[in-house]
C-alpha positions in Angstrom: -6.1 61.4 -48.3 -9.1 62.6 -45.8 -10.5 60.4 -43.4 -9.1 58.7 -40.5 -10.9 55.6 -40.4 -9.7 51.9 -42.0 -12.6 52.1 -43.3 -12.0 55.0 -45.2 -8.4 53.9 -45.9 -9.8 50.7 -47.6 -12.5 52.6 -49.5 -10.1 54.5 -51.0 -7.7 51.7 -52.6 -9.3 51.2 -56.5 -11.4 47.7 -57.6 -7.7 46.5 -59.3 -6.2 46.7 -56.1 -9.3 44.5 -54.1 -7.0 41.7 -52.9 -4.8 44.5 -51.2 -8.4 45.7 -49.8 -9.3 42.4 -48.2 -5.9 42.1 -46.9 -5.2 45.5 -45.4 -8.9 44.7 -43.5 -7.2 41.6 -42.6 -3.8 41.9 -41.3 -4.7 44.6 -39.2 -6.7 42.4 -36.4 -5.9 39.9 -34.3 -7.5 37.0 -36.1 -5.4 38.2 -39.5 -2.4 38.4 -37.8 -1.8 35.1 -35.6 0.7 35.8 -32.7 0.8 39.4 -32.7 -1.2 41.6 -30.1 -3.3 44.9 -31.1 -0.4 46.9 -30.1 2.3 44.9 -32.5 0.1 45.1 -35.3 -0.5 48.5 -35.4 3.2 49.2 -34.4 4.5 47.5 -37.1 1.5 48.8 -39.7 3.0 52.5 -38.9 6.8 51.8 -39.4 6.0 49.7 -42.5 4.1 53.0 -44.0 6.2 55.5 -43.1 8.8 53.2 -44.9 6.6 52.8 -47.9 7.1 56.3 -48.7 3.9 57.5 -48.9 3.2 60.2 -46.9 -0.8 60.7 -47.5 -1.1 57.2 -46.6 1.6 57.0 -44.1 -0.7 59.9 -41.7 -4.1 58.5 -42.4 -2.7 55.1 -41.6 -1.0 57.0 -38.4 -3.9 58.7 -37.6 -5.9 55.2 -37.3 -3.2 53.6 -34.9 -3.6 56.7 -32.5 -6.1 54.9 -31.6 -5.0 51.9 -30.7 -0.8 52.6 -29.6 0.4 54.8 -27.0 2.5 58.1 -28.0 5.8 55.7 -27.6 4.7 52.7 -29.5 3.8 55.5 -32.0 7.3 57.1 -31.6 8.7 53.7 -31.7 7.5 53.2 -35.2 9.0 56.0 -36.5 11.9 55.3 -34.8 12.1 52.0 -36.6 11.2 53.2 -40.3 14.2 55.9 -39.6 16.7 54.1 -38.1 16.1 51.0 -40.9 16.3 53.8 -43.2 19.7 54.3 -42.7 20.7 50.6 -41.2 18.9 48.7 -44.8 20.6 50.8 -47.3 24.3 50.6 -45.1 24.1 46.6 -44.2 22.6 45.8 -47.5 25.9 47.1 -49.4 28.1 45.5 -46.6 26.4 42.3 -47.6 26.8 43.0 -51.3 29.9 44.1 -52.0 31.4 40.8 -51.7 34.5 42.0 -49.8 34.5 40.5 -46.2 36.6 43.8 -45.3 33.7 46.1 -45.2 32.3 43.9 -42.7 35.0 44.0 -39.9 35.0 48.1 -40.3 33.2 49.5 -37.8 29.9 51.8 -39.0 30.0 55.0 -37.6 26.7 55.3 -37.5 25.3 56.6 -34.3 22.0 53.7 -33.5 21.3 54.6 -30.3 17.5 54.5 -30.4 18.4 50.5 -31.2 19.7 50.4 -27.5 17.2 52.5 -26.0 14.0 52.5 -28.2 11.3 53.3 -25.6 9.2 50.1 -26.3 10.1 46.6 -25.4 13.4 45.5 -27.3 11.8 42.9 -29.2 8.7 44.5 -30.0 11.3 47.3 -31.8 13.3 44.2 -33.3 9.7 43.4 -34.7 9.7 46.8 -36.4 12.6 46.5 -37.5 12.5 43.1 -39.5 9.3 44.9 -41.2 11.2 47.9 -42.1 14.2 45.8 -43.6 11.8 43.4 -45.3 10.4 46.6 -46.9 13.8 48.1 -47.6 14.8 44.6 -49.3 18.3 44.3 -46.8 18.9 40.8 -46.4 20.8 41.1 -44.0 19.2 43.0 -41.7 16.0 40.6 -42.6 18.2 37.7 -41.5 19.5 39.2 -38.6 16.2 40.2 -37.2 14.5 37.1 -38.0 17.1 35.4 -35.7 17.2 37.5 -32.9 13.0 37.5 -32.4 13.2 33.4 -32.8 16.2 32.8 -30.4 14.1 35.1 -28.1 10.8 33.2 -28.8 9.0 34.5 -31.2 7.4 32.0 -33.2 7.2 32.0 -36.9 3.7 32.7 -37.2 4.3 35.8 -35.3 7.2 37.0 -37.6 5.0 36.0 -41.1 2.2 38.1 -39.5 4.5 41.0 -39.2 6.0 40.6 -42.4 2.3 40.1 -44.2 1.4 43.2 -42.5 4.9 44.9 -43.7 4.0 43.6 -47.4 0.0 45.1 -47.5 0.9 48.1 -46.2 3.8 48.5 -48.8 1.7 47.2 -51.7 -1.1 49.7 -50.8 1.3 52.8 -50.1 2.5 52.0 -53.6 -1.2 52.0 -55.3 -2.3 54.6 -53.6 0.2 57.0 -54.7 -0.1 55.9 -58.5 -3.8 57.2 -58.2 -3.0 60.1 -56.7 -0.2 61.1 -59.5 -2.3 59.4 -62.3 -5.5 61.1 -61.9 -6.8 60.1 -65.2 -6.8 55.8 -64.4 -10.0 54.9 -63.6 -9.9 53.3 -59.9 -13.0 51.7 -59.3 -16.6 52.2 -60.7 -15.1 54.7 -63.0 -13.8 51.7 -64.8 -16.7 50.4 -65.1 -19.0 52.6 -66.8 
């Protein structure tokens, strides 16, 4: 994908997809996301692409929030999508497996960017409920929910996350089907 801008981005994403257009315009500003400051929303815009698996969209997406997040809120995300990575696939067969054993057993699984993530704790925590809502872990979805609402977070902030988490997923996910099916029409193609 060339181009740094949003506008670019946007431009990119075919006429079937024009919802995820409007949205993605959206939930990237302040008005569109109630709550959440410039820096959250393009925190949590990062970590949800890098965990959309997409890695086109994931550094023009990246290359937009340079210019609006510091090098650790930008580390931060990452940090998030990698350490959810692991946490969402481990926590979501804990929670599966239906045997209450697993879930005294300690994990073994070094997390210490969770303790230490080089942003505000509940900022990461923010991150982090995006990257699990992505990675479909209950669990950790629940869990991170909590924590940001017993710590004040309203749930308008925590919808505009997760609305952010869910547009960025969705377009990762079109994107990359036009870039492997080169032969779909994707916009004014169609229409002629």
């Amino acid at each position: 994908m060339d181009g740094t801008s949003l506008d670019r981005i946007r431009d990119s994403i075919p006429d079937y997809a024009r919802d995820l257009k409007l949205n993605l315009g959206s939930v990237l500003s302040v008005a569109g996301a109630p709550g959440l400051n410039e820096r959250q929303i393009w925190a949590v815009a990062v970590a949800s692409a890098i965990a959309s698996r997409n890695p086109a969209f994931a550094r023009a997406l990246e290359a937009v929030a340079a210019g609006h997040l510091d090098a650790a809120h930008l580390q931060a995300a990452r940090a998030a999508a990698a350490i959810m990575g692991m946490n969402n696939i481990y926590y979501r067969f804990v929670h599966l497996v239906e045997d209450a054993e697993y879930q005294t057993l300690p994990a073994r699984l070094r997390m210490n960017v969770l303790a230490n993530p080089g942003i505000d704790k509940l900022d990461f925590e923010l991150l982090s409920l995006a990257v699990s809502a992505i990675n479909g872990c209950g669990l950790c979805v629940s869990s991170h929910e909590k924590k940001l609402r017993q710590s004040g977070y309203s749930r308008e902030m925590i919808q505009s996350a997760v609305r952010i988490a869910a547009t960025v997923h969705a377009v990762a996910a079109v994107l990359e089907y036009q870039a492997e099916a080169p032969g779909v029409p994707s916009g004014a193609q169609a229409a002629a």
